[in-house]
N, C-alpha and C positions, 0 to 999 in steps of 0.2 A: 541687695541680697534677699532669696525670698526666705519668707516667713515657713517655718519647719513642723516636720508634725509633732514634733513630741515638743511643748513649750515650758520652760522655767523661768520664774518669778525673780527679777532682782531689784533692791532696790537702790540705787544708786543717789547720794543725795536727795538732790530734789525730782526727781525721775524715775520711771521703771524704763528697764532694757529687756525686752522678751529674747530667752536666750535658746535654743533650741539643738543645742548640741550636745555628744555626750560626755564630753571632759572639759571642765573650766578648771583653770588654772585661777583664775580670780576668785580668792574667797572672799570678796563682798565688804571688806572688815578694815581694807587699807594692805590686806597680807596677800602672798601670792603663794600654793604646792607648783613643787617639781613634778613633772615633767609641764612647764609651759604648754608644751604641745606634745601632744599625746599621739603624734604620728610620725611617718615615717621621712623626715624631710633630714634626712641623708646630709655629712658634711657641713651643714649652716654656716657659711657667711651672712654677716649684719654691719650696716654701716647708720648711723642718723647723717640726716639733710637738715636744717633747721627744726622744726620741729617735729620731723615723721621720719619713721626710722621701718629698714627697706632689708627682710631676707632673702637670700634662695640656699638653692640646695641642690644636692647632685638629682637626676634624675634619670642617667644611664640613658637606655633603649626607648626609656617612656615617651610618646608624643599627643599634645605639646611636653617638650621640656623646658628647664631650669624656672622653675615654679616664682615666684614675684608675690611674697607677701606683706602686707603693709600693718607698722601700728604706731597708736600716738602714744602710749603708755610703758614699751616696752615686752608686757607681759600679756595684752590682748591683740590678738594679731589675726588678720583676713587673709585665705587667696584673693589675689586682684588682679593674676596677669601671669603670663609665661612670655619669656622673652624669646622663646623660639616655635613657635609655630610646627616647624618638622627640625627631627634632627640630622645634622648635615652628616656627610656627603648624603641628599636626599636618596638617591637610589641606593647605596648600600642599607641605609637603615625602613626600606622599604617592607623588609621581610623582618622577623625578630630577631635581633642581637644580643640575646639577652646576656646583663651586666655588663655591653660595652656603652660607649658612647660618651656621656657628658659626666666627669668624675673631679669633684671636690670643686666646687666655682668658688671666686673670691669677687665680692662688688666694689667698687670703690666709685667715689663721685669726684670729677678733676674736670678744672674749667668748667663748669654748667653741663656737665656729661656724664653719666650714669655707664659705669664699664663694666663687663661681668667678662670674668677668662676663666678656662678650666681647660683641663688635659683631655684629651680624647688617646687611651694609650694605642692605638693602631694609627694614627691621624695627626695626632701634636699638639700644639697648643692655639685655641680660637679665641676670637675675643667678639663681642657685640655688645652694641650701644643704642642708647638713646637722649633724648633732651626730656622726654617723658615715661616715667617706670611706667604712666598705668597705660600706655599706647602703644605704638607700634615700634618694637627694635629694629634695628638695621639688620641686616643678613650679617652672618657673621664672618669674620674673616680669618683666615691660617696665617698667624703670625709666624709661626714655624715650624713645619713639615718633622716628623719622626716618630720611632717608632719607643714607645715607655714614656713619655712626656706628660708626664701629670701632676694634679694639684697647685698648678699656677696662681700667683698672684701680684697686681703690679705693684711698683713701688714708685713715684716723684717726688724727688729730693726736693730739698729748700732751693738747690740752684735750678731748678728744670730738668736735671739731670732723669732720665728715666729707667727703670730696672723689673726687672720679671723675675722670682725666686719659682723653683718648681723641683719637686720629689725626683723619683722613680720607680717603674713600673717593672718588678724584677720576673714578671710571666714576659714583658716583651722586650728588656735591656738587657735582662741577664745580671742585674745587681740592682740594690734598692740602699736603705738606709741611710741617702747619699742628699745633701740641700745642693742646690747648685745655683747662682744667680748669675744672670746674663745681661747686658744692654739691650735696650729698646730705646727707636728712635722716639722725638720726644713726642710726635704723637701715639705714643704707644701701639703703632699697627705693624710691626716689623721686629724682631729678634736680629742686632746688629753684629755680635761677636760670636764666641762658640761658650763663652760663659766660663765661671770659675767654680768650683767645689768651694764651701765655705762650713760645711759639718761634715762628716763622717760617726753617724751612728752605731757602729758595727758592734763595736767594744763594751758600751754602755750603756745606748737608747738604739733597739734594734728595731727595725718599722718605721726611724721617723720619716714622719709625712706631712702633708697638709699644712704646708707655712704658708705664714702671715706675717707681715713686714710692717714695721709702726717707726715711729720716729717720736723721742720725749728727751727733753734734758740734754742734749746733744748725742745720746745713746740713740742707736740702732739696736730693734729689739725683734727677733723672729719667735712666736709663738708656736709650736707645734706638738702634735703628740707623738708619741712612741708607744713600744713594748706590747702591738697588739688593739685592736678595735674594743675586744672585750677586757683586756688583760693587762690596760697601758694605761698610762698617767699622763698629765700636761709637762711639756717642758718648755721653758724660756732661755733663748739664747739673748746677749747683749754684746754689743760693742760701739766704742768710740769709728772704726770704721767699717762700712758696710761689707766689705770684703773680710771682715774679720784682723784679726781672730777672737771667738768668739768666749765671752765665759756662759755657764749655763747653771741651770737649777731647774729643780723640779718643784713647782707649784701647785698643784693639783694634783691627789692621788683619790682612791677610792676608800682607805682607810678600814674602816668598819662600819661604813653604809652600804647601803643596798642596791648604789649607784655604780657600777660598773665602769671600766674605761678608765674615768670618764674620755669622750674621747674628741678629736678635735673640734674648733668653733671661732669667735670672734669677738674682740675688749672691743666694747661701744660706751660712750660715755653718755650720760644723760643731757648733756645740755643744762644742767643746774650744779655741774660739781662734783657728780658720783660715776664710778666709773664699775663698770659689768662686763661680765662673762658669758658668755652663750655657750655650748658645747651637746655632743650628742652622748647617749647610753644606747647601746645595741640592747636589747628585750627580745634577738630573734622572733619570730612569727610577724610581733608586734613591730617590726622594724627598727630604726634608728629617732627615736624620739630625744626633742630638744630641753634640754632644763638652762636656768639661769641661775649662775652664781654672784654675790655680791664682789668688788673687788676696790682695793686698796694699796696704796704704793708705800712700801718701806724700804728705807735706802737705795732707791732707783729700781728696786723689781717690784713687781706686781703677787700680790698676794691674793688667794681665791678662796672663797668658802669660809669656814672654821678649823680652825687646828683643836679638832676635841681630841687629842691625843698629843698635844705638845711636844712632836716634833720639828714644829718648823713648817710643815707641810700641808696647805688648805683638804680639806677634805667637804663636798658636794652636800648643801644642803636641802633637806626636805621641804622644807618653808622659810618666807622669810619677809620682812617687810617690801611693798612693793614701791621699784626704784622712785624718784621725787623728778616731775620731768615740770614741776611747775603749775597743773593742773589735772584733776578730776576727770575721767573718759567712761563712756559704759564699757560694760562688760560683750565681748563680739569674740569668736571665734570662725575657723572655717566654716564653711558650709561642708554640708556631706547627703543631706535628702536630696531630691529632683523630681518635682511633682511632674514634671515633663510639658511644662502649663506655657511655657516660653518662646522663645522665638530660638531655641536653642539647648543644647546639654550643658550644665551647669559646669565653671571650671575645674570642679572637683576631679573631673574625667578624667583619664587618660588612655590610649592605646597600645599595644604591645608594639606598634610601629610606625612608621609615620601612614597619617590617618587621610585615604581613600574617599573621595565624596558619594561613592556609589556605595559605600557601608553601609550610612544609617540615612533617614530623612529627619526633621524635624520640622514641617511648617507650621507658621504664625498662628495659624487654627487649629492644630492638631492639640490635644490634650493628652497627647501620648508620645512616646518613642517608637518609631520602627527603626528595629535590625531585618538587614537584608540577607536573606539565606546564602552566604558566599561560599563556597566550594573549598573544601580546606585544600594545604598545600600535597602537591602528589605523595611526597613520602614521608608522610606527618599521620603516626598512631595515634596522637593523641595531640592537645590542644597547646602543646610547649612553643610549635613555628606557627602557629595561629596570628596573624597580625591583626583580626579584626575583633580582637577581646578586648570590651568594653568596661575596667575596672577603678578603683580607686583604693586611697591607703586605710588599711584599716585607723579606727577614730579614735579608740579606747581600748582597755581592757576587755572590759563587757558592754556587748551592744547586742541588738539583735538588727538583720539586715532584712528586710521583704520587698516584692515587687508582686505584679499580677499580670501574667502575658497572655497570652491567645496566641497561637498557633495557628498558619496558613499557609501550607504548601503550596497551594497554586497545583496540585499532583493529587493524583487518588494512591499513586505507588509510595515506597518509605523513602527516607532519607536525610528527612528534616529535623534540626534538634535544636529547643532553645532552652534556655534558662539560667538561673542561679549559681554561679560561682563562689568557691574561695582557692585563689590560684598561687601555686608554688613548686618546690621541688617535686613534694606529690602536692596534688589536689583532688578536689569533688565537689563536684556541682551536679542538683537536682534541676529536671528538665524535662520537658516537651517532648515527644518523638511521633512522629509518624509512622504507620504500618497501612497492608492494606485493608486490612478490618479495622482501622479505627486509629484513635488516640492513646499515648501512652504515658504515664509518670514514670521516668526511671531516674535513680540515685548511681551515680557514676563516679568512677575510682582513678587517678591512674598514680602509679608509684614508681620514683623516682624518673618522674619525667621529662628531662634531660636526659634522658638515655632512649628516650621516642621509644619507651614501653605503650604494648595496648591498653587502653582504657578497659575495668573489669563493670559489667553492670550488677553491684551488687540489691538492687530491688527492684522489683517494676508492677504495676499495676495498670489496668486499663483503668481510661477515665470517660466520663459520659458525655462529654462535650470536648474540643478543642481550646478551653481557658482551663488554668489553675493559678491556684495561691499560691504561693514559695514562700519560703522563709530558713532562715539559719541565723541561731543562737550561737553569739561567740563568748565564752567566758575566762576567764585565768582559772587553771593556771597556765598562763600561753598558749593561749587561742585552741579550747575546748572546742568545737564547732560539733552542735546540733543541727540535722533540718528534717526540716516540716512542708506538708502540702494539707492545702485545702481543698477543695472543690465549691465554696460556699464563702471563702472567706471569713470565716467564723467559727469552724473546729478546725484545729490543726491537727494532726498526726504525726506523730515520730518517725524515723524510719532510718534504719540500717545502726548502725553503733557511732559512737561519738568519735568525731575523726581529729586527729593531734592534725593542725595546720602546719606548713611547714612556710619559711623563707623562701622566696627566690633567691635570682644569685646578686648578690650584694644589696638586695631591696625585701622588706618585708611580706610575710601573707597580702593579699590581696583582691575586694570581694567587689563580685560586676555580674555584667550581663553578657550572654553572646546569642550567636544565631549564625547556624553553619550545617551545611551543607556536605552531606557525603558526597565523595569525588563519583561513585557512580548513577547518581542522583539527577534527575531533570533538574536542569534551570529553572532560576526562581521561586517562589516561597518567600515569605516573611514571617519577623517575630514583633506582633506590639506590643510594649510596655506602660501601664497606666503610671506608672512611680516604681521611684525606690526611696524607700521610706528606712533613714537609720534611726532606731528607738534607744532609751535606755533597758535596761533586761530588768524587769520585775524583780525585784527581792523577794 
């Protein structure tokens, strides 16, 4: 991992760990704050392998997707890997799908093999593998074709027997609330029966979603939430047979904390005796960020959090001792800077599609990023069908994001535009433009852009050269976003009014790079990037 621009001191035993990010979850002390992770990693499954313990997360449209992050501690966790390179069917997801694609993955490790399945609701249910998380996965495969098949996860019995549990998708079934569990052969690559209903939520817990299948005590236990992403609680089903019938309780609610949902995730036990909860909070803008609960077994159900209200029912802690996995680890988070110094763009990345080799360059020598001025699509106002937006998830609450591009049409006429994002329903990003008198800074608007409204340009300025500074301040309360140009790198400017970020569709705000081309624009152009630098925002 490389080394970050903005650095923090820890001391860890007998060692420092320079830590360079903007949200630690590790206070340093033996204790661990909620939110773990402070971004947007959608749905979390978590499984431990002996002593390393392996999430992902939905990742929808994003390419690469279903994101592969590793930790020894539980509570300090890296990007390491994406198990899928492009998301399948490659050609469909060529162009932006945005909020289809890859929704609610479950990992499970069976025989020396690392499995990840999740629903695609136009597509059905895929599974991909490897012998190695941090390497190359297999192409994934279509266990079973259909149309609302979502939030898969498998299940192998004590006999070999094999099973897949999975939701519903009521934009593409036409009903939802529903668990349903099916046969799978026993290598888990085939869906063998038409499956049996084994919950009906309608009544009780409407929404439920997102099961997870365990095995304890001879009970058969499905995990799931209900009643809403922001507005739902954990619930646990049990029974002596997998088919049911099942009893239930609610273990996890939001009570009178500040933790929302809480809403589904995954029981991973330490490896020393202690058993945890993982689970996500919607934060809108800020996306779906993950916290960890402590967890505990009383008469065969699992209890989560603190009951500060002595009903019975855990409720989602702000802090808390950090789990006992047997040893001491530094303090590590994702990456989120990109000095661009590499043989490559940092995993942090991602694409609005599956990602084009004639997009960007990045050679071994280069100390920069080129984006290639690519030609948006014909009937695209604005940057929503864009497939070659270069962004990643927001990091924290408060950060501030900067790069420094130069501009190169390759043209003395207009058409070229790069720079600074934060992208969503609406967005604005500060930019680059070409004219044929010269260079331009303008601050760009578009609202509610799923609806391929025109971008408004509400500032613009000439500039004296083809390079500027960028920058955008993001603060709470929910992603305040300021931005700023330089021409000197050293005074900043303000410019247009502070913009309320919004969500995409089912994924949080999110702040990058791009470089595109009006459709009646000459060929070619390019945008370099010396970095993107994520800072903490000055008090």
């Amino acid at each position: 991992m490389r080394k970050r621009f903005f650095i923090a001191s820890y001391l860890v035993f007998s060692f420092q760990f320079l830590n360079a990010q903007t949200w630690v979850s590790d206070l340093g002390n033996g204790t661990y704050k909620n939110p773990i992770l402070y971004a947007d990693y959608s749905d979390p499954d978590a499984i431990r392998v002996g002593e390393d313990f392996f999430m992902t997360a939905s990742s929808f449209n994003e390419a690469p997707g279903l994101p592969i992050l590793h930790s020894k501690d539980m509570v300090n966790w890296q990007l390491v890997n994406y198990a899928l390179p492009d998301v399948f069917p490659k050609e469909h997801f060529a162009t932006p799908k945005r909020g289809d694609g890859v929704w609610a993955p479950s990992i499970r490790f069976h025989k020396n093999e690392y499995y990840i399945y999740w629903g695609d609701p136009d597509f059905g249910i895929y599974m991909v593998k490897t012998k190695n998380p941090f390497g190359k996965w297999e192409d994934p495969i279509l266990i079973e074709e259909g149309k609302g098949l979502i939030d898969a996860c498998p299940f192998w019995d004590d006999n070999g027997d094999a099973y897949m549990i999975h939701g519903w998708a009521g934009s593409r079934a036409g009903v939802k609330s529903l668990l349903t569990i099916k046969k799978m052969n026993a290598e888990g690559t085939k869906v063998i029966d038409k499956g049996t209903h084994i919950f009906d939520g309608h009544e009780n817990h409407p929404t439920v979603e997102g099961p997870k299948v365990y095995k304890r005590n001879g009970y058969y236990y499905i995990f799931a939430p209900a009643g809403g992403v922001a507005t739902g609680w954990q619930l646990v089903l049990r029974s002596k047979n997998i088919y049911g019938p099942y009893e239930e309780k609610i273990v996890l609610e939001q009570g009178k904390t500040p933790t929302n949902g809480p809403h589904q995730g995954a029981w991973v036990d330490s490896g020393t005796g202690e058993d945890w909860f993982y689970h996500f909070q919607d934060v809108d803008a800020g996306g779906r960020i993950v916290h960890l609960q402590p967890m505990k077994w009383i008469n065969d159900w699992p209890f989560m959090g603190i009951d500060n209200d002595k009903n019975g029912i855990g409720e989602p802690v702000l802090t808390y001792k950090k789990p006992n996995v047997g040893k001491t680890y530094p303090i590590q988070t994702p990456s989120e800077t990109d000095e661009f110094d590499g043989k490559d763009i940092g995993l942090q990345w991602q694409w609005s599609a599956n990602p084009n080799i004639v997009w960007y360059s990045k050679l071994a020598n280069q100390k920069f990023l080129r984006l290639f001025s690519i030609k948006t699509p014909e009937n695209a106002n604005n940057l929503w069908n864009v497939p070659n937006l270069l962004t990643q998830k927001f990091p924290s609450p408060n950060f501030t994001a900067s790069t420094k591009v130069k501009l190169t049409p390759e043209d003395a006429t207009s058409g070229k535009t790069a720079g600074l994002v934060v992208m969503g329903t609406d967005y604005q990003s500060i930019v680059i433009t070409n004219k044929p008198d010269g260079f331009y800074l303008q601050l760009i608007r578009a609202e509610k852009a799923e609806k391929n409204n025109p971008e408004k340009v509400l500032f613009e300025t000439k500039l004296k050269s083809n390079e500027a500074y960028l920058q955008v301040k993001v603060n709470d309360p929910n992603g305040i976003c300021q931005f700023s140009y330089s021409e000197n790198g050293k005074k900043y400017t303000d410019i247009g009014e502070p913009f309320q970020a919004k969500p995409g569709k089912w994924i949080g705000a999110k702040v990058g790079l791009y470089s595109i081309s009006l459709k009646d624009a000459k060929r070619g152009g390019y945008a370099d990037f010396d970095y993107f630098r994520i800072t903490n925002n000055k008090k």
